[in-house]
N, C-alpha and C positions, 0 to 999 in steps of 0.2 A: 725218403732218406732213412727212414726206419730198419734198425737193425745193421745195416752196411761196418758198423764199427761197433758189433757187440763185443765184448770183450777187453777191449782198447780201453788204454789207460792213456790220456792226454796231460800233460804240464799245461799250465797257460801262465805264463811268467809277466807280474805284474808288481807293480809299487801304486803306491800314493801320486797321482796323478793322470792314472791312466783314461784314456778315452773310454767313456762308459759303453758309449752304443758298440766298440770297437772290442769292449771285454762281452759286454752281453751277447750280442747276436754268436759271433761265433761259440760261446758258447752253449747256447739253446740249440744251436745248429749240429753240436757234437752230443749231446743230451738226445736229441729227437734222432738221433743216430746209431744211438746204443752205446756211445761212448761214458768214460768216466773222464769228465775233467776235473781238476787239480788244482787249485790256484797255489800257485809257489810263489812266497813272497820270503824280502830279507827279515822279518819278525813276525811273529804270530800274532793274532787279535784280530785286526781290521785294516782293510784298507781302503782308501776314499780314491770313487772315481770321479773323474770330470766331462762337465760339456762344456766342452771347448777348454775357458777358464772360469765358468764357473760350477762351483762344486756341485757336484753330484750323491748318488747315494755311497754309502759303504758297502763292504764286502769282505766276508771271513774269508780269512787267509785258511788252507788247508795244509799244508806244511812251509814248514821255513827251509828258505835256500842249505842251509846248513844241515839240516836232514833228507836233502832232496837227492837223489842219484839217478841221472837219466837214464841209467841201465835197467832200472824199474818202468821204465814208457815208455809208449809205443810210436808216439810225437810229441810236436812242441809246437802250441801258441805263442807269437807274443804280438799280444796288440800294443796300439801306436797312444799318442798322446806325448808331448815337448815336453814335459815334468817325467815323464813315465820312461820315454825314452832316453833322456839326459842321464835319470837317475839310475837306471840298470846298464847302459855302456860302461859306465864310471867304476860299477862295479868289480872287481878281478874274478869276486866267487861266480855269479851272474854268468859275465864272459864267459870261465869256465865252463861252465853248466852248459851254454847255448854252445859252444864248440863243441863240446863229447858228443853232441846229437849227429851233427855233422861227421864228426871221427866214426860215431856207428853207423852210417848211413841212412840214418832215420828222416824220415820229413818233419819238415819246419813249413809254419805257417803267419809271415812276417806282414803287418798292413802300416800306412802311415810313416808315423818316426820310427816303427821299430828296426830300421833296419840299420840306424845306429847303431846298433849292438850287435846288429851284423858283420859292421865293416870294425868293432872293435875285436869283433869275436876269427878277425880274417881270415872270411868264409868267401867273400863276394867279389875275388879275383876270377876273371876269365866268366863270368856269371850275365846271363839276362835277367835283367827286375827291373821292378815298379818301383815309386815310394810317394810320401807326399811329396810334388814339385819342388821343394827348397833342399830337400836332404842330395838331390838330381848332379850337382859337383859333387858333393863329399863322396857320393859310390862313383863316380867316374875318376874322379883321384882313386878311389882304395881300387881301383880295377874292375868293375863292372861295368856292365854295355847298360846302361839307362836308357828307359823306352816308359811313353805315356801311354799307357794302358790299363785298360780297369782290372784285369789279372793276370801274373807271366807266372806260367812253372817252367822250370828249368831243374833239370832233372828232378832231386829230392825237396826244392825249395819253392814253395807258392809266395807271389809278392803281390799287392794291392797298392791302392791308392789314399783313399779316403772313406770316409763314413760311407759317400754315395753307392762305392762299389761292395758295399758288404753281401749284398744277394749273390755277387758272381763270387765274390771271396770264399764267401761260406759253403758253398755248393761244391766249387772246387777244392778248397780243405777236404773235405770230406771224402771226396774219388779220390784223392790224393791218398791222405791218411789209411783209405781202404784198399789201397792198392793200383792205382791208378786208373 
């Protein structure tokens, strides 16, 4: 994986409660890649990740949503976690942020709940993805073809499952991010 994404500046768009192994791997996986990821969160200082629901370590925040413009990257993380996910669909700035990626036609790199903020961001009309199994109505309501698989891309968008699938996630983030 070395080098494939030198230059690349990646978003990974996260809050307080995010799935820890679901923010770390992919981003070790963009690191060992030559990427630069970004943690964007709605405040600066810190953010606390979780396993499962119990807490986890922290994590400097590298810009706030408020200073972030996705015209400055070249993709978008968001990993998954029910506090993580909840708390960034909610968002309108968030939402924003995650639809302009889409309007530039950038890839996005969505695992878990985050595609919550998918179907708030109404990106995942006419769309094949993953998600974690419970989110599986809410993208069939918002117009997606829901399918259990450990990774779907569908054109600019990679979708996951859960923690288990982070090897196939993170591998294909990355052919993705670098061009398919």
């Amino acid at each position: 994986m070395a080098g494939e994404l030198s230059g690349k500046r990646v978003a990974v768009l996260a809050t307080d409660g995010v799935e820890q192994v679901e923010l770390d791997q992919p981003w070790q996986a963009l690191v060992s890649a030559g990427a630069e990821p970004q943690l964007v969160s709605f405040d600066s200082g810190t953010i606390t990740a979780y396993d499962h629901i119990d807490k986890g370590a922290t994590r400097d925040v590298d810009l706030t949503l408020a200073a972030a413009d996705a015209k400055s990257f070249d993709a978008l993380v968001l990993p998954g976690g029910v506090i993580n996910g909840d708390f960034v669909r909610a968002d309108a700035d968030a939402v924003r942020f995650v639809r302009a990626f889409f309007d530039a036609g950038k890839p996005v790199a969505a695992i878990c709940h985050a595609p919550w903020v998918l179907i708030e961001a109404d990106v995942v009309r006419g769309r094949r993805m993953t998600s974690w199994p419970s989110l599986r109505t809410d993208l069939r309501n918002a117009g997606a073809d829901w399918v259990d698989e450990e990774v779907v891309v569908d054109v600019n968008l990679t979708t996951s499952r859960k923690p288990d699938d982070l090897p196939a996630f993170c591998a294909t983030l990355v052919k993705q991010f670098a061009g398919g």
